[in-house]
N, C-alpha and C positions, 0 to 999 in steps of 0.2 A: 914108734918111729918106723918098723917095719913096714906097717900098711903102709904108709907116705909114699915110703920109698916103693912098693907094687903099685899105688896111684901111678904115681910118677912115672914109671915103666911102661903101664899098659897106655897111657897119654900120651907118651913119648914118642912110640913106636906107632900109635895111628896118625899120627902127627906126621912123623917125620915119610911115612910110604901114602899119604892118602897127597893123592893132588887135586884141584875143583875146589876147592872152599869147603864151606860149613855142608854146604846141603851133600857133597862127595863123603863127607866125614859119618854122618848119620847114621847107615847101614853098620859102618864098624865099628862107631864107639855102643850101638845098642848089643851087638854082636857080644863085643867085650864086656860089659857090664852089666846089662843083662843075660844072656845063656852063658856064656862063659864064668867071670867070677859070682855071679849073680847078687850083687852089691843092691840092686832096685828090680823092682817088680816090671813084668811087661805096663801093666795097666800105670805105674810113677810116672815111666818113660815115654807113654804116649802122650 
């Protein structure tokens, strides 16, 4: 339940500061899930 709830956080928060749509979002959800908690590979996410 823990991870859920850090999904949920780290979505929340690019969600809630990113304006522009999907293509605005890109850089920061790769940023977050890739380098930061590194959840998927660069090469998954491209």
């Amino acid at each position: 339940m823990k991870e859920l709830i850090i999904m949920f956080l780290s979505f929340f928060k690019i969600g809630a500061f990113t304006f522009g749509g999907g293509y605005a979002m890109i850089p920061l959800i790769e940023r977050e899930v890739v380098e930061s908690k590194k959840w998927i590979s660069k090469e998954e996410f491209t």
